[in-house]
C-alpha positions as CSV (number, residue, x, y, z in Angstrom):
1,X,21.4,-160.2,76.5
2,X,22.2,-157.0,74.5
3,X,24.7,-156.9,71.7
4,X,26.7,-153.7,70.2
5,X,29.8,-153.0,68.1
6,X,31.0,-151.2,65.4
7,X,30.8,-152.5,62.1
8,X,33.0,-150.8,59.5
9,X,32.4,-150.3,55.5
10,X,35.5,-150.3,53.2
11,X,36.1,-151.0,49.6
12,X,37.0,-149.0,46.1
13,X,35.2,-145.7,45.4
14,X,31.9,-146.4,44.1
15,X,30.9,-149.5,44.8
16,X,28.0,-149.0,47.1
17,X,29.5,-148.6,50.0
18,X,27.1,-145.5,51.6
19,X,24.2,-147.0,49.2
20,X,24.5,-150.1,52.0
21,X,24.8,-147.8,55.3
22,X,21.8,-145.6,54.1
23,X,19.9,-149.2,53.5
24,X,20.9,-150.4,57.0
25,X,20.0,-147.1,58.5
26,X,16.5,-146.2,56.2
27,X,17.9,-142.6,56.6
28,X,20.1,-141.0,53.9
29,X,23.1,-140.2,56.0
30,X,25.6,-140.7,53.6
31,X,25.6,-139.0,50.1
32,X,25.6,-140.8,47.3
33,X,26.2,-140.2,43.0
34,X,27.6,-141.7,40.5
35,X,31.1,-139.9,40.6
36,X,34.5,-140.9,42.9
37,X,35.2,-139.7,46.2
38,X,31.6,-138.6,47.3
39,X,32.5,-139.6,50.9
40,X,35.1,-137.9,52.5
41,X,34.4,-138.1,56.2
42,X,34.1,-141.1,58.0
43,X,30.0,-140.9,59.3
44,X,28.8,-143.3,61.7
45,X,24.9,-144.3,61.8
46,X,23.3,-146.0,64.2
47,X,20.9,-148.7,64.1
48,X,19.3,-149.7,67.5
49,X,16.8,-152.4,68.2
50,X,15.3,-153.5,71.4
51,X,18.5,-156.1,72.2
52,X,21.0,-155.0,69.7
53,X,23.2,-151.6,68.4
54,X,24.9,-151.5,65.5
55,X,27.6,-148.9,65.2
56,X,27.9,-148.4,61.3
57,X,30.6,-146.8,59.2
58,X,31.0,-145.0,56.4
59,X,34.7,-144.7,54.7
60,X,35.8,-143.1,51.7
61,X,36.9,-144.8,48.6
62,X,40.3,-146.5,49.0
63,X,42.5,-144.4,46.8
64,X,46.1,-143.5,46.3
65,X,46.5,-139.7,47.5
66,X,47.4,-137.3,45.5
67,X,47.1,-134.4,47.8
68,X,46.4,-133.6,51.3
69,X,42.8,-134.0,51.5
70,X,43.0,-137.7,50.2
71,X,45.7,-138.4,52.4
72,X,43.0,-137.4,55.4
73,X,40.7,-138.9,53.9
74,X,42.6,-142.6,53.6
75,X,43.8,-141.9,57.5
76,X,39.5,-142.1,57.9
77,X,40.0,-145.5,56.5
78,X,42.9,-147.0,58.2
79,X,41.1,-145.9,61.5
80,X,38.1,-148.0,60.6
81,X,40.8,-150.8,61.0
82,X,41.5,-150.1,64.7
83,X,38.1,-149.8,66.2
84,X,36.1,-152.5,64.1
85,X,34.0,-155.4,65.7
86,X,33.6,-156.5,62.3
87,X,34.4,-155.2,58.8
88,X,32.2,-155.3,55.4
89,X,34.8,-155.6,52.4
90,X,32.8,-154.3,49.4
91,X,33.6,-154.8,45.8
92,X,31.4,-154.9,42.6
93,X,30.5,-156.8,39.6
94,X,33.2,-156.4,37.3
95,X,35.9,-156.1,39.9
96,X,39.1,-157.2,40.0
97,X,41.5,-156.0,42.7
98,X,42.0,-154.0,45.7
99,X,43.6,-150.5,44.9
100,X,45.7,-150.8,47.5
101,X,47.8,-153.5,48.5
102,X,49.1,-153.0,51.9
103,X,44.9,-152.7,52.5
104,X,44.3,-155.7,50.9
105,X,46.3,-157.8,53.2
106,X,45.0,-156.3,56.2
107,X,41.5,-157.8,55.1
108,X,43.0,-161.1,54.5
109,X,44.3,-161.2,57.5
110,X,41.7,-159.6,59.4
111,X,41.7,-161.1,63.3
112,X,38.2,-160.2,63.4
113,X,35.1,-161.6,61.2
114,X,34.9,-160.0,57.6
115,X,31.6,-160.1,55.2
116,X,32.8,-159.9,52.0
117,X,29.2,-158.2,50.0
118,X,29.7,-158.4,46.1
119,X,27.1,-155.6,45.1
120,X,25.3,-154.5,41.8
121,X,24.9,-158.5,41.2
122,X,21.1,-156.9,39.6
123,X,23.8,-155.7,36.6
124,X,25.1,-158.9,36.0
125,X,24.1,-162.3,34.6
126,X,24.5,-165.6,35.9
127,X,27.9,-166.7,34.5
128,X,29.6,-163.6,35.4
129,X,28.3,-163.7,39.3
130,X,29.4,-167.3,39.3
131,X,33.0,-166.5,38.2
132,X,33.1,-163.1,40.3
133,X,31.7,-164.9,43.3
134,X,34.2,-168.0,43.0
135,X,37.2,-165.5,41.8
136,X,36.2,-163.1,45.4
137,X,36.0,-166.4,47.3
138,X,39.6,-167.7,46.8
139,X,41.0,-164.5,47.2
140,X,39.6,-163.4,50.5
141,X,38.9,-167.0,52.1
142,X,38.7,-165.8,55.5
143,X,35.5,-163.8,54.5
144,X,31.6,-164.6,54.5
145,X,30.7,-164.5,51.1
146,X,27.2,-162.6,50.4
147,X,26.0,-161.3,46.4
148,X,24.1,-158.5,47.4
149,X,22.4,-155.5,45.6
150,X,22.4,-152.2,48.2
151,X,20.2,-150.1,45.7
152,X,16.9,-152.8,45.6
153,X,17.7,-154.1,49.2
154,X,17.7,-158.0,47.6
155,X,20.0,-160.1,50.1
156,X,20.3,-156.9,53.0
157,X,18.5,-157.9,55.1
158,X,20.7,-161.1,55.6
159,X,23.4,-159.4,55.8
160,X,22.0,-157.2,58.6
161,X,21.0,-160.6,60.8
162,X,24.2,-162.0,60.2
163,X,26.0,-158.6,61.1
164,X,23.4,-158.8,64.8
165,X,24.7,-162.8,65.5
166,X,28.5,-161.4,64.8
167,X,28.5,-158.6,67.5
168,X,29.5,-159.1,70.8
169,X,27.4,-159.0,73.4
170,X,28.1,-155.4,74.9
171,X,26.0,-152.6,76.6
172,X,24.9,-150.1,73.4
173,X,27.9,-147.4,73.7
174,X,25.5,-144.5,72.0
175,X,22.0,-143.3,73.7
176,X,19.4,-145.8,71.7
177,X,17.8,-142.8,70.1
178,X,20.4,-141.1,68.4
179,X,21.6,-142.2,64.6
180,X,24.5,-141.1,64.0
181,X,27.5,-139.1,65.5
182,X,27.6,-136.0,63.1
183,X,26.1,-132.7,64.1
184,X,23.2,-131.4,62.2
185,X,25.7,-128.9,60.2
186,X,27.3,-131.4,58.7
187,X,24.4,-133.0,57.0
188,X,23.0,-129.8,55.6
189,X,26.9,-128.9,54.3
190,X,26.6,-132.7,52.9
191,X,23.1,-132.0,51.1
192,X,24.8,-129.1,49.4
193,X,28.2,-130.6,48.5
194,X,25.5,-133.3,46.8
195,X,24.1,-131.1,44.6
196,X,27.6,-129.6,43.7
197,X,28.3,-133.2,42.7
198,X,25.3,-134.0,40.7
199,X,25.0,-130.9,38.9
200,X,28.9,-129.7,38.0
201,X,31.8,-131.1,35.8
202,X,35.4,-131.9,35.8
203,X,37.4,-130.6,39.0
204,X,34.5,-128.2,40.2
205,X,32.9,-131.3,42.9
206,X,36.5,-131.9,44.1
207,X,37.9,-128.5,44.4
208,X,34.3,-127.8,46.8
209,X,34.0,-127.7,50.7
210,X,30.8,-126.4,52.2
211,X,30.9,-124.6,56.0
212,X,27.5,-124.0,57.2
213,X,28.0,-120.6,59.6
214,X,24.7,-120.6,60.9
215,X,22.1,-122.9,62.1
216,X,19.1,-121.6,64.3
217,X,16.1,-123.5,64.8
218,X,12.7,-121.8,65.4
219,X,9.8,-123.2,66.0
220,X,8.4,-123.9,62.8
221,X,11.1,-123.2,60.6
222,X,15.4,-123.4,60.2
223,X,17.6,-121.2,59.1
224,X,20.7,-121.7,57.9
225,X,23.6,-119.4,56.3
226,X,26.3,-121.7,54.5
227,X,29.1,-120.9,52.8
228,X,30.7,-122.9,49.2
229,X,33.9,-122.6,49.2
230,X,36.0,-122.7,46.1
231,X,40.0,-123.1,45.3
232,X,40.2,-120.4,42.3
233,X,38.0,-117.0,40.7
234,X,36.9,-119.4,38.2
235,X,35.2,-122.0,39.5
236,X,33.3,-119.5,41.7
237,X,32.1,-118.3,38.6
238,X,30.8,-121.5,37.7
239,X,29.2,-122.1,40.8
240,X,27.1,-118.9,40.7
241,X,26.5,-119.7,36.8
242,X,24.9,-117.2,34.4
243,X,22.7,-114.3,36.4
244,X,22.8,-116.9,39.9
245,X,21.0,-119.5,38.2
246,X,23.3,-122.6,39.1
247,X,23.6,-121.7,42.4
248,X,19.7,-121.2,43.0
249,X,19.1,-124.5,41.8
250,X,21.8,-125.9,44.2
251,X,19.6,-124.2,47.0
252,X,16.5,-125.1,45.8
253,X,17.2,-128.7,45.7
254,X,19.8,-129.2,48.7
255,X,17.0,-127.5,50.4
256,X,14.2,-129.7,49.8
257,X,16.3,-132.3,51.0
258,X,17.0,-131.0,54.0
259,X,13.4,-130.5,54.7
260,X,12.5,-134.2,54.5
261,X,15.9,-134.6,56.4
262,X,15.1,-132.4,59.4
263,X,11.1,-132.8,59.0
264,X,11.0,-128.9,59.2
265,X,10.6,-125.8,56.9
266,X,14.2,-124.5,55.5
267,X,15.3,-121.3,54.8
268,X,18.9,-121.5,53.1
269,X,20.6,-118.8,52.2
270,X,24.2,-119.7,50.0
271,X,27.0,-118.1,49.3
272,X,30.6,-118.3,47.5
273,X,33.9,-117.6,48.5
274,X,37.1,-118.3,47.1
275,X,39.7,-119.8,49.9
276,X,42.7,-120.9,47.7
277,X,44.6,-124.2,47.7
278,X,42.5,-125.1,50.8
279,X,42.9,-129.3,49.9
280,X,46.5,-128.6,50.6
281,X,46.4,-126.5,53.7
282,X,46.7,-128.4,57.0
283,X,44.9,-125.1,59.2
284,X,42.2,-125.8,57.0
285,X,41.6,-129.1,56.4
286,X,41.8,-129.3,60.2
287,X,39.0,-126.3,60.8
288,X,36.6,-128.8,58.1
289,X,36.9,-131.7,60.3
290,X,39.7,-133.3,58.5
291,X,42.9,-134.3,60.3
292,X,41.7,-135.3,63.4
């Protein structure tokens, strides 16, 4: 017997939700800091064992759009809706609510199974995870209640069995050794946008998309030619910083990464262009995967 689906992550911005798929995987697939919105694509990751594959996915945050690229990004989530053979509802100590509604109720009346993971319990003490847990409880009581922390793996690897007994059993729909459905471009213009998260302020992170033009493999070595693309003349600014400085150590690091990533010596070579109001332009946001 051999068992497969797709298993799909949703919840508020920041609650662990690619700290989890990155623990299922043990790869780092999904980026992950302490800002809002770090996901924007929807990336699957595979996890295959001898009799099982789990299809896992990614989401973004559940937001309220305020532009175009938020409104793709929230059509990402609604499709996890459609195609899941079970769905992980995350929320996190402290939580309260759902930020949207109409989402909300589709959970409670989910046909299918739902685990609902409260995560970052390692931040709380014991009175406040008893009244989060019972308060998460009533209001999602067709769920599978689990206290979890993603970031020390304590209660994961529950999860993860109880995830295996949930799927159906189905012929694996992905070739057993590949982990994930993105091409290799879009992990090293991941890498960077990373960086460009952990290391600028304010609108900078948001107002970012990364295009990686060239990626040829040698034998010993990968070379890669990406470009960071910027909405105005001032942020590009601040991405170079003073003499190139901010930008080198945006290449330094995202390339480091990508060398334990791709097990492979890295040579990146970064650049910035300016390609205004791009967040709001539907060519665009299509030709960077958006829109789909």
């Amino acid at each position: 017997m051999h068992k497969a689906g797709f298993v799909n992550i949703i919840g508020n911005p920041n609650v662990g939700k690619s700290t989890l798929m990155n623990a299922f995987m043990g790869e780092k697939l999904s980026i992950i800091t302490s800002k809002a919105q770090t996901t924007r694509h929807r990336i699957l990751g595979i996890v295959n064992g001898e009799n099982f594959q789990v299809v896992l996915s990614d989401t973004p945050g559940i937001i309220k759009p305020a532009y175009e690229l938020q409104e793709s990004m929230m059509g990402f989530v609604k499709s996890a809706f459609e195609d899941a053979d079970l769905l992980i509802y995350m929320v996190e100590i402290g939580e309260k609510e759902l930020k949207d509604e109409a989402f909300f109720n589709k959970i409670k009346n989910s046909k299918i199974p739902v685990l609902l993971l409260l995560n970052k319990i390692d931040s709380s003490n014991q009175e406040q995870l008893e009244e989060q847990s019972e308060l998460w409880q009533q209001k999602v009581p067709n769920a599978e209640f689990y206290p979890i922390s993603a970031l020390n793996g304590f209660n994961v690897k529950n999860v993860f069995d109880r995830i295996i007994e949930l799927l159906p059993e189905s012929p694996p729909f992905y070739p057993k050794d590949q982990i994930t459905d993105k091409p290799e471009r879009f992990f090293v213009n991941e890498a960077i946008r990373e960086k460009i998260l952990v290391h600028y302020k304010k609108e900078i992170p948001y107002a970012v998309e990364v295009d990686t033009e060239e990626f040829l493999e040698e034998e010993n070595i990968i070379r890669m030619r990406s470009v960071i693309m910027v909405e105005r003349e001032t942020q590009k600014g601040i991405i170079i910083g003073h003499k190139g400085s901010a930008l080198k150590r945006v290449g330094v690091e995202a390339r480091k990464d990508l060398e334990k990533f791709f097990g492979k010596q890295v040579h990146l070579e970064l650049y910035v262009k300016v390609n205004k109001n791009w967040r709001s332009n539907q060519r665009q946001l299509k030709r960077f995967g958006y829109n789909q």
